[in-house]
C-alpha positions in Angstrom: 37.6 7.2 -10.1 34.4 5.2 -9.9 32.9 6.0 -6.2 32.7 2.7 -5.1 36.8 2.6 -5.9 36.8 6.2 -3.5 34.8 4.5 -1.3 36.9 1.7 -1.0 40.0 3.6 -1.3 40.8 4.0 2.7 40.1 0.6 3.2 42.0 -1.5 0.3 44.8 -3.2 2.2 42.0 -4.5 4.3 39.8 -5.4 1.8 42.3 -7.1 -0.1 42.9 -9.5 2.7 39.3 -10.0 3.5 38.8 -11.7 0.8 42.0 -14.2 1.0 40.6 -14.9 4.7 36.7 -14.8 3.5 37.5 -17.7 0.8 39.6 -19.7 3.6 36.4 -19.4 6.1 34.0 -20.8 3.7 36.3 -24.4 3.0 34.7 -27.8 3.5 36.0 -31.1 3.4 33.2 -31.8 0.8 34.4 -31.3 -2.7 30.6 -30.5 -4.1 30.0 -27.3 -1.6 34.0 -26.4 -2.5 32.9 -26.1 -6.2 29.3 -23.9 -5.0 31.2 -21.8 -2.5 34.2 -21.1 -5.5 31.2 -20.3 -7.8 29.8 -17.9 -5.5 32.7 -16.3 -4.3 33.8 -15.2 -7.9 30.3 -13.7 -8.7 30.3 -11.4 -5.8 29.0 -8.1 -5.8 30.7 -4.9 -4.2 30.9 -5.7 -1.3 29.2 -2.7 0.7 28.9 -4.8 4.1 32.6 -6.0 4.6 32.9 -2.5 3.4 30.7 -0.6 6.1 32.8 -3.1 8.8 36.0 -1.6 8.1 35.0 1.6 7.4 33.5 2.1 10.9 36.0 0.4 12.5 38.3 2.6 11.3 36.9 6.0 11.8 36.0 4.9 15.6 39.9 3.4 16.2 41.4 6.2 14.4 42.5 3.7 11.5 43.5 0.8 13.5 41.6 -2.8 12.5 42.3 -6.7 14.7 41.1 -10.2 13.8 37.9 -9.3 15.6 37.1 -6.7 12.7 38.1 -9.8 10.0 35.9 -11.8 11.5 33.1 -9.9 12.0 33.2 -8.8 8.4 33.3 -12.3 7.7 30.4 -13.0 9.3 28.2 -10.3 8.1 29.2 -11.7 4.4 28.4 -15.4 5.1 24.8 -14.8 6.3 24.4 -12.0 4.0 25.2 -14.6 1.2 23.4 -17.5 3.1 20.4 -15.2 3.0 20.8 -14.4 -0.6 21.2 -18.4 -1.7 17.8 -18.9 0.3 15.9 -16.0 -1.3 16.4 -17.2 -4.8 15.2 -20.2 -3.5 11.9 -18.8 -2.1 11.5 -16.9 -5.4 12.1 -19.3 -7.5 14.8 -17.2 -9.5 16.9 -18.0 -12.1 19.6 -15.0 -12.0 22.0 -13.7 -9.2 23.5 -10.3 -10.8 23.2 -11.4 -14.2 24.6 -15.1 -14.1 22.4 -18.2 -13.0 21.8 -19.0 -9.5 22.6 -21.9 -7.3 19.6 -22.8 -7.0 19.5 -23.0 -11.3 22.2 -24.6 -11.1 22.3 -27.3 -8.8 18.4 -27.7 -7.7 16.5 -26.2 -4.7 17.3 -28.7 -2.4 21.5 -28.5 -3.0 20.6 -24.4 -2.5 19.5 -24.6 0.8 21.9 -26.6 1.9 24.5 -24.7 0.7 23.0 -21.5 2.5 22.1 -23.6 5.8 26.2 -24.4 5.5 26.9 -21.0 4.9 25.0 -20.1 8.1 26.4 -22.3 10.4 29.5 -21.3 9.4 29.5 -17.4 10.1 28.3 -18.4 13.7 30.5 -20.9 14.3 33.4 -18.7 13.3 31.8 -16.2 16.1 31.9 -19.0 18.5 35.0 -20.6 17.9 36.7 -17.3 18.5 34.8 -16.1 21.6 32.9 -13.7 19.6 30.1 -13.6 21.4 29.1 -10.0 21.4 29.8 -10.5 17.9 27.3 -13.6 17.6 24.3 -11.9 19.6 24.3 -8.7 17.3 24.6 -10.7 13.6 21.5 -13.1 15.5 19.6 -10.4 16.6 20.1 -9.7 12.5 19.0 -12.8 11.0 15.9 -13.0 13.8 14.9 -9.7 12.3 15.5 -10.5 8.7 13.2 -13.7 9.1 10.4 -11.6 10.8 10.4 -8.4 8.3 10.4 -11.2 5.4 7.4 -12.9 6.8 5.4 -10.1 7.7 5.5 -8.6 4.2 4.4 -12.3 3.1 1.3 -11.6 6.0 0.6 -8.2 4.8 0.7 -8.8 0.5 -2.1 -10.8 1.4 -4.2 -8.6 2.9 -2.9 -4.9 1.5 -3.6 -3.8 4.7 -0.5 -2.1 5.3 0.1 1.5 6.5 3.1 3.7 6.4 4.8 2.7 10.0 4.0 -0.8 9.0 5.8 -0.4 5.8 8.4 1.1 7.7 8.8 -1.7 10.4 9.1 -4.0 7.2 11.7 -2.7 5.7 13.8 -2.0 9.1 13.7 -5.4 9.6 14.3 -7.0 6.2 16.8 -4.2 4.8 18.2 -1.8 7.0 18.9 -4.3 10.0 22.0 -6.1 8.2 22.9 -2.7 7.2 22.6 -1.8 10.8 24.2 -5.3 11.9 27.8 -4.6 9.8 28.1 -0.8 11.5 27.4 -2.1 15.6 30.1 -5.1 14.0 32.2 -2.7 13.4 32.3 -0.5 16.0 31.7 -3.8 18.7 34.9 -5.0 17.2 37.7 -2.7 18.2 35.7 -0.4 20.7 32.5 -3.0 22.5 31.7 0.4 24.3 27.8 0.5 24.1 27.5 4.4 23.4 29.5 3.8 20.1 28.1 0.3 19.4 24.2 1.8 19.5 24.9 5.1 18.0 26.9 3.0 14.7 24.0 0.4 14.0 21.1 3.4 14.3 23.6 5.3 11.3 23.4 1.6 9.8 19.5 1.2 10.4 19.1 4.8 8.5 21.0 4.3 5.3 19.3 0.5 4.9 16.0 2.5 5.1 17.0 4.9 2.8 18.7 2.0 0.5 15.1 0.5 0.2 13.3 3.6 -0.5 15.4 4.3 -3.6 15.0 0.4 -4.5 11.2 1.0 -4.2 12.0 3.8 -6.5 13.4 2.5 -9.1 10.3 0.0 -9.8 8.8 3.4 -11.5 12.0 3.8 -13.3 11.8 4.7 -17.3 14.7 2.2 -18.0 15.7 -1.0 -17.2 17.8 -0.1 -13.8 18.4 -3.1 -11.5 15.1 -4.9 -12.3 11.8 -4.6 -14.4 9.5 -2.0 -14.0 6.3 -2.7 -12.1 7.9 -5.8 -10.4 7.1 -4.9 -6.7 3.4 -4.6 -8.1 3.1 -7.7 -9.9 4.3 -9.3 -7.0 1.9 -7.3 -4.7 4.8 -5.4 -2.5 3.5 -2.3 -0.6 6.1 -0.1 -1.2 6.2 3.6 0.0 5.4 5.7 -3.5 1.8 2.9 -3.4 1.4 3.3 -0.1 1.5 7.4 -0.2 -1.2 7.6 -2.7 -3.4 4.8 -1.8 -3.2 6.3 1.8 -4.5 9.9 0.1 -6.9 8.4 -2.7 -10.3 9.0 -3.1 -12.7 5.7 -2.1 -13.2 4.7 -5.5 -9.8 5.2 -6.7 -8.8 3.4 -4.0 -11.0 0.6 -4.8 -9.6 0.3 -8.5 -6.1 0.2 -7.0 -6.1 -2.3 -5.0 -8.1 -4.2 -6.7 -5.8 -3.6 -9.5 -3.2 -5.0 -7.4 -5.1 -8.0 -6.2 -6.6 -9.6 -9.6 -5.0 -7.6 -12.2 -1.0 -7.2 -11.1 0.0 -10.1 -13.9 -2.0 -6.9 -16.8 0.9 -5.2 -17.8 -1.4 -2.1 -19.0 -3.2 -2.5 -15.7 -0.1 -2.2 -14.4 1.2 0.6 -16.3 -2.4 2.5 -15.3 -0.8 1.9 -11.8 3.0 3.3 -12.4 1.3 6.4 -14.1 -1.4 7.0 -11.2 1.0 7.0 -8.6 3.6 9.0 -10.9 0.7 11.7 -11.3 -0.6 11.9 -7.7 3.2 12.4 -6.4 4.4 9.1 -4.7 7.7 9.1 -5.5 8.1 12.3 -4.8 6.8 11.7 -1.2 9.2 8.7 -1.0 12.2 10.7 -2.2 11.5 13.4 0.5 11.6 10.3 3.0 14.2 9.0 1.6 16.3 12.4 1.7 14.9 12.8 5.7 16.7 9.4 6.4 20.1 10.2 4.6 20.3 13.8 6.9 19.9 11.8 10.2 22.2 9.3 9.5 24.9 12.4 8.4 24.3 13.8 11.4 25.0 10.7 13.4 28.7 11.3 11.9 29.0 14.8 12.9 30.6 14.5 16.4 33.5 11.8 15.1 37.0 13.3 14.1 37.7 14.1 10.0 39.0 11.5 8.6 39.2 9.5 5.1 37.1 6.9 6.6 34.3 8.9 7.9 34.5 11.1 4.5 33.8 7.4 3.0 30.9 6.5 5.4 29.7 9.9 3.9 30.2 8.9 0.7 28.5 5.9 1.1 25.2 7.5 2.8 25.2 9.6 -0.6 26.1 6.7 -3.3 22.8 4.9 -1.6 20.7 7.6 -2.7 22.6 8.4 -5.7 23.0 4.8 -7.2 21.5 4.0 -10.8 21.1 0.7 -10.1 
């Protein structure tokens, strides 16, 4: 069995019926955005957030999920793919997991408007129900999201960026809808604060470590997930860069980031690049990180009763790091 499927396994009833209601919550009157939302929902991927919702929910409730846990799953997946609509927008892409876009398909400007629908409706669905502890965390989400986005715009620029700063980043443009689907989860069938807080933080971890090992595999020897040298060519500070730039010597330092800054589009400058920071032990440094992230957020599962569900959330923690793509 795949571990995805084992993942998944605890949770397929629910998941099952997720996606009946998810298709229901995402019908307009408007035949156009009917044919886009159709075309999106059959190109999904796996699924981790709804999955992270019901997996929480369940190991905190001892198994037991309501409508609240539906919806908020709901939610998470309709800005989640709102989000993802509007970044293919921003960077001008093509693909969405190997098939065309919206955006290729139906212009820019049908794209955003399909992703601002998309975000209305996850909040309305929150605010139609009462939802409201419900709406402030998955706001507090998309607040963050916007803010880590453009502050990794701000800092490309300048490749000024230090380690906390890089860390702050990635919180806030990864790990905080990561962090969003566990507090949903939790907020859903137990809104007692202790359990709410301590469930996004084991969120916020594994997002962190999730971008860590998508840093990683820019360095990669095959063609995992995307090209290699992509983050530098498009002037991302990522961890193993920002390790060894951190440690170079002033003139190495100098031919890196000017490397970066008028030579990312080389490909042999680039390669130069891959192979320095391969040499001087960056991604070693950011697997070490990466592995310090994935302990504290197994720890935060220590104190909650054995069950499948928390053996899942453990399962997920290690497929993160684990993943080939």
């Amino acid at each position: 069995m795949k571990t995805v499927e084992q993942i998944k396994a605890p949770i397929h009833g629910e998941m099952e019926l997720f996606e009946e209601k998810f298709s229901q919550f995402m019908t307009s009157k408007v035949a156009l955005l009917n044919r886009i939302t159709h075309f999106i929902v059959n190109r999904k991927g796996k699924q981790m957030r709804p999955m992270f919702v019901f997996l929480t929910a369940k190991m905190i409730s001892d198994g037991v999920v309501n409508e609240r846990t539906y919806r908020g799953a709901a939610v998470i997946e309709l800005i989640h793919t709102a989000t993802l609509v509007h970044d293919d927008v921003v960077d001008d892409s093509n693909q969405r997991r190997g098939f065309f876009s919206v955006n290729a398909l139906w212009k820019n400007k049908i794209a955003v408007l399909v992703g601002d629908f998309l975000l209305s409706k996850g909040l309305l669905l929150s605010i139609d129900n009462g939802d409201f502890d419900l709406l402030k965390i998955i706001s507090v989400a998309v607040r963050e999201m916007s803010e880590g986005e453009l502050l990794q715009i701000e800092k490309a620029r300048s490749l000024d960026i230090t380690e906390s700063i890089y860390y702050e980043i990635i919180r806030q443009k990864t790990a905080t809808l990561i962090a969003a689907c566990c507090s949903l989860g939790a907020c859903a069938v137990a809104p007692d604060t202790a359990h709410v807080e301590r469930m996004r933080r084991f969120g916020e971890l594994i997002g962190m470590a999730f971008q860590i090992k998508d840093d990683l595999f820019d360095y990669g020897d095959s063609a995992i997930g995307k090209p290699t040298g992509i983050d530098i060519k498009e002037q991302k500070m990522t961890l193993p860069l920002i390790h060894v730039l951190n440690k170079a010597a002033k003139k190495d330092r100098r031919w890196l980031i000017n490397s970066i800054k008028n030579h990312n589009k080389d490909k042999k400058r680039v390669a130069q690049v891959i192979a320095y920071v391969k040499e001087h032990n960056g991604l070693e440094y950011a697997i070490n990180k990466m592995n310090v992230f994935k302990i504290e957020a197994l720890a935060i599962l220590e104190p909650y009763k054995d069950s499948e569900y928390k053996n899942s959330l453990e399962l997920m923690v290690n497929y993160v790091i684990d993943r080939k793509k």
